[in-house]
ROFI-941688 format. One record per residue (C-alpha): z, x, y. Coordinates in nm, 2 decimals, decimal comma, m for minus. Each point is the difference from the previous one (the first is absolute). Example, Ala and Ser with C-alpha at 12.3 -4.5 7.8 and 13.67 -1.06 7.14 Angstrom:
BEGIN
<atom Z="0,78" X="1,23" Y="m0,45"/>
<atom Z="m0,07" X="0,14" Y="0,34"/>
This chain:
BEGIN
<atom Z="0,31" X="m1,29" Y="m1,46"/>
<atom Z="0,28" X="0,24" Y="0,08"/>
<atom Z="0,05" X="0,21" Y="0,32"/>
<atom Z="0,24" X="0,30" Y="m0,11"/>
<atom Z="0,06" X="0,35" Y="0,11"/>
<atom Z="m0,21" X="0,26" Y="m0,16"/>
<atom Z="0,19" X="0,22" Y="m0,28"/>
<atom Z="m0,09" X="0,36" Y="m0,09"/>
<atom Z="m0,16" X="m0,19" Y="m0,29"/>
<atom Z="m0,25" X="m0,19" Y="0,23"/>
<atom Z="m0,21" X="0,32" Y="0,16"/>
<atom Z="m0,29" X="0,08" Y="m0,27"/>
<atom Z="m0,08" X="m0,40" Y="0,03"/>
<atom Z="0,03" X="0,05" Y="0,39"/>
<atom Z="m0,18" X="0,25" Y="0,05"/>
<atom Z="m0,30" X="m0,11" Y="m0,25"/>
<atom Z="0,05" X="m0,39" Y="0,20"/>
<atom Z="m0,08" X="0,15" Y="0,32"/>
<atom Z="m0,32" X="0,21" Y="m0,13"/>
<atom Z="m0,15" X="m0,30" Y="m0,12"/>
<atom Z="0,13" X="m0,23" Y="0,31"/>
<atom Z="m0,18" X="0,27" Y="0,27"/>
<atom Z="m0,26" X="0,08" Y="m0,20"/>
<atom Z="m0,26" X="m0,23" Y="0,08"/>
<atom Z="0,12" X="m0,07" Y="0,42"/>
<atom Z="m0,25" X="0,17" Y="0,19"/>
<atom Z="0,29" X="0,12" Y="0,26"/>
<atom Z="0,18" X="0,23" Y="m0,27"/>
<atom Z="0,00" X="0,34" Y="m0,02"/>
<atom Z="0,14" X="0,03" Y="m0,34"/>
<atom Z="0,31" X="0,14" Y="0,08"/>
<atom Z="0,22" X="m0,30" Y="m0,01"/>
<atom Z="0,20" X="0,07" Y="m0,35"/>
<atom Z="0,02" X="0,35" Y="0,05"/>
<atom Z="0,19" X="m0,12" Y="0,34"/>
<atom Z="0,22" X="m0,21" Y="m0,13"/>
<atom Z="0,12" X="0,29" Y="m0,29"/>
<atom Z="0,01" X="0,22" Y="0,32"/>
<atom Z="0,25" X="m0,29" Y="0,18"/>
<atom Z="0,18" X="0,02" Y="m0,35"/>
<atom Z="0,03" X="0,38" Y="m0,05"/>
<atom Z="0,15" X="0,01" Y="0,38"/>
<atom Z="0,24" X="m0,26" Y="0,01"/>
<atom Z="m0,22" X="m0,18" Y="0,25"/>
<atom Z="m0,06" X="m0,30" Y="m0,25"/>
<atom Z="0,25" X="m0,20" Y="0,19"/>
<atom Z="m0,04" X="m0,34" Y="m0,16"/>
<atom Z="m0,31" X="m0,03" Y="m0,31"/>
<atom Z="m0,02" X="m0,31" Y="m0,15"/>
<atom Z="m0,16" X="m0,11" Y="m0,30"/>
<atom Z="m0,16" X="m0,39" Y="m0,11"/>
<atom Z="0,01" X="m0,02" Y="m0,38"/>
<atom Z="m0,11" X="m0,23" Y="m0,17"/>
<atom Z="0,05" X="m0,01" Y="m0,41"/>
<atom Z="0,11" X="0,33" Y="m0,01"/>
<atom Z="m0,32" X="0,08" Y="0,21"/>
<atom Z="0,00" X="0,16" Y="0,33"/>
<atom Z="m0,25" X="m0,23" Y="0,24"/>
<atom Z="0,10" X="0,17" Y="0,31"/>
<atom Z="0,18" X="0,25" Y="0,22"/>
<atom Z="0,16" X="0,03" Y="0,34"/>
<atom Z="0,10" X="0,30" Y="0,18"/>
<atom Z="0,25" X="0,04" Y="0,31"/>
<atom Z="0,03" X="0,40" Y="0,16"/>
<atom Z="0,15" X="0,12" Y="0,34"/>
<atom Z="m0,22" X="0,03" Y="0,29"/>
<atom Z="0,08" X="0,13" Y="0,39"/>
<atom Z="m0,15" X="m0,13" Y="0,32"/>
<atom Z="m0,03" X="0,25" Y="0,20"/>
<atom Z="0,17" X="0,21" Y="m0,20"/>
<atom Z="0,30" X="m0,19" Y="m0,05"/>
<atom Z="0,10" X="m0,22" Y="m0,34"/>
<atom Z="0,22" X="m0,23" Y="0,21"/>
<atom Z="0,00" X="m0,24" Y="m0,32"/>
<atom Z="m0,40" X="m0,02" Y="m0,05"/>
<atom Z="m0,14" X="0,00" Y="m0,32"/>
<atom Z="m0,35" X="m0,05" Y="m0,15"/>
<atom Z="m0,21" X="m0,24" Y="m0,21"/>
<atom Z="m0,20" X="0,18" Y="m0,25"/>
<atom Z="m0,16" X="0,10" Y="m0,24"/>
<atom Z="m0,03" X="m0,40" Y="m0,11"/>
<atom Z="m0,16" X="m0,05" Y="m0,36"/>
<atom Z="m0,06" X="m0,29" Y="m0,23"/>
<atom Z="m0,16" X="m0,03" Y="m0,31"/>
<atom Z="m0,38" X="0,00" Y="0,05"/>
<atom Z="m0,07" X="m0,40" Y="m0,12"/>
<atom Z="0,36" X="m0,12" Y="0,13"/>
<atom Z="m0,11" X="0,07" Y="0,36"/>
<atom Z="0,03" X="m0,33" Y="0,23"/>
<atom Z="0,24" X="m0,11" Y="m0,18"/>
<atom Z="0,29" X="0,04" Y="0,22"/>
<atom Z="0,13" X="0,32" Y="m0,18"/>
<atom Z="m0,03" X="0,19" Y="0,27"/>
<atom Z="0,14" X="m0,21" Y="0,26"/>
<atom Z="0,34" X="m0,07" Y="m0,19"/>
<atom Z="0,06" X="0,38" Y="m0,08"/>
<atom Z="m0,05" X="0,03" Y="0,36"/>
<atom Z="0,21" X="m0,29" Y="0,11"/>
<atom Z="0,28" X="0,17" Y="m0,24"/>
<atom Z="m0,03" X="0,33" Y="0,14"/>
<atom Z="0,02" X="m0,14" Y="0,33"/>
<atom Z="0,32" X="m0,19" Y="m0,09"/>
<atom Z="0,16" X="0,29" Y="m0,19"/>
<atom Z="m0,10" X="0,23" Y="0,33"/>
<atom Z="0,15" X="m0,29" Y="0,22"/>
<atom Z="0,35" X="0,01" Y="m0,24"/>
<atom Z="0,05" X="0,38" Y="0,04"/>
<atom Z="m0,04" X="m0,06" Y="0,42"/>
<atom Z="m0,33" X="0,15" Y="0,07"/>
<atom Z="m0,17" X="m0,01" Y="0,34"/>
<atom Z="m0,35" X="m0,11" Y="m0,08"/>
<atom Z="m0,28" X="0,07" Y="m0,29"/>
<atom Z="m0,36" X="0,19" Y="0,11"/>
<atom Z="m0,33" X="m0,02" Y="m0,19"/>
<atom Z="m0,37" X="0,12" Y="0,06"/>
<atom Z="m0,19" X="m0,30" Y="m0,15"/>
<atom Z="m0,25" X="m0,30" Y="0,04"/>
<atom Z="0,15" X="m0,25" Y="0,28"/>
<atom Z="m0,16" X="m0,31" Y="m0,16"/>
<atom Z="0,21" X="0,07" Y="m0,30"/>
<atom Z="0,34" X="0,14" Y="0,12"/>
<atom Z="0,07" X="m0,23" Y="0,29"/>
<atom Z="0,00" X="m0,27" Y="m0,26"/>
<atom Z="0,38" X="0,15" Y="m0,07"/>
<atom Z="0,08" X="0,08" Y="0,37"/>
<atom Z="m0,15" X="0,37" Y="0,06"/>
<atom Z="m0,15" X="m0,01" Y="0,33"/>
<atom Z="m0,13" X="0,27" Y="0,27"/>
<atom Z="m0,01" X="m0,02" Y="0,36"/>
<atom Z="m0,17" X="0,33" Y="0,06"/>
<atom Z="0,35" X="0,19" Y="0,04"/>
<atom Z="0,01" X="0,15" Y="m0,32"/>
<atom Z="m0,24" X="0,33" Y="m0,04"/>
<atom Z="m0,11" X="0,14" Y="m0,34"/>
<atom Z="m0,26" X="0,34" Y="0,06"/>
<atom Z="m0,27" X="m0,11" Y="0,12"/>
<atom Z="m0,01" X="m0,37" Y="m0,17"/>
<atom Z="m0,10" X="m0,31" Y="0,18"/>
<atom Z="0,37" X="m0,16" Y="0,06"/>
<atom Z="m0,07" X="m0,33" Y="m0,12"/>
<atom Z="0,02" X="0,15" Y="m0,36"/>
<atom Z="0,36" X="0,13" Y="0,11"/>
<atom Z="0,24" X="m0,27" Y="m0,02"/>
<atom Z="0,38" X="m0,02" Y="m0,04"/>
<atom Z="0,25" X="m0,30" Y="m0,05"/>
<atom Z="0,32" X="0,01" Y="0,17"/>
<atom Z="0,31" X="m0,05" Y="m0,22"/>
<atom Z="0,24" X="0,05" Y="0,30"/>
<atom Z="m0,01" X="0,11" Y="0,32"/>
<atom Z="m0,29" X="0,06" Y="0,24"/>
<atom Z="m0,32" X="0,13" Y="m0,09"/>
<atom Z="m0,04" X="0,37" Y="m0,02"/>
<atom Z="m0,36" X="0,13" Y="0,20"/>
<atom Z="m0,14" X="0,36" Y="m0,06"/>
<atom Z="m0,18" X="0,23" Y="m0,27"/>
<atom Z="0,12" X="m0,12" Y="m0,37"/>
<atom Z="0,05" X="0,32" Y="m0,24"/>
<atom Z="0,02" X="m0,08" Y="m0,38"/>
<atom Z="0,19" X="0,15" Y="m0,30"/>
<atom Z="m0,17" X="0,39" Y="m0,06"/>
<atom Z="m0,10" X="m0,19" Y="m0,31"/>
<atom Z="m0,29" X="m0,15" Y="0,16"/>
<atom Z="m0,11" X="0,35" Y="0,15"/>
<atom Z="m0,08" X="0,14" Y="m0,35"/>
């Protein structure tokens, strides 16, 4: 399997990946691949990686901005994640994560935020200790992993992408 950058090339089979990831998880609202084109269109697409697989795209990674309190301070975001319905639990998932998180580490970013399931993400190191707010969301689905520094508390603001 191969973990590479997405090309211009690579967004129909995105887009059409992450339909069919989200499409049966009882949590989605749909709008996953029309966020990640919105990331694109916006320059907020700050690192979206691809798994291939015999010229087949099996999964998809994507990396935008985010403030805390409404500062970027070197935060960025987890998500939309998407693998191939039938490759999930794989490991897919968690090495296009784990290369995201190096590549964020490489360019000198402060920390990576998500809004996910606990059980799953603190299996790579996400964790939340209550001092990271999203709306009105129960904070132990807001989690964050430190790159450097000290951990950043407050209200987390994602790309406008994720607004609609």
């Amino acid at each position: 399997m191969l973990i590479r950058h997405e090309t211009a090339a690579d967004a129909d089979a995105i887009h059409d990946l992450t339909l069919a990831a989200f499409k049966p998880m009882a949590f989605s609202d749909g709008t996953e691949a029309d966020i990640v084109q919105r990331l694109r269109a916006a320059g907020d697409l700050t690192i979206s990686l691809v798994a291939e697989e015999g010229g087949e795209i099996l999964g998809h990674v994507a990396f935008s901005p985010i403030t805390i309190d409404g500062s970027h301070d070197g935060w960025f975001g987890l998500g939309p994640i998407s693998v191939r319905p039938g490759r999930q639990r794989q490991g897919i998932g968690k090495a296009l994560i784990a290369r995201g998180l190096n590549l964020l580490n490489d360019r000198g970013a402060t920390g990576c935020a998500l809004i996910g399931n606990p059980d799953i993400y603190s299996r790579i190191g996400f964790q939340s200790d209550g001092q990271l707010k999203y709306r009105d969301l129960d904070t132990r689905y807001v989690q964050r992993l430190v790159l450097r520094g000290i951990a950043s508390s407050g209200t987390l603001g994602f790309a406008p992408a994720f607004e609609g």
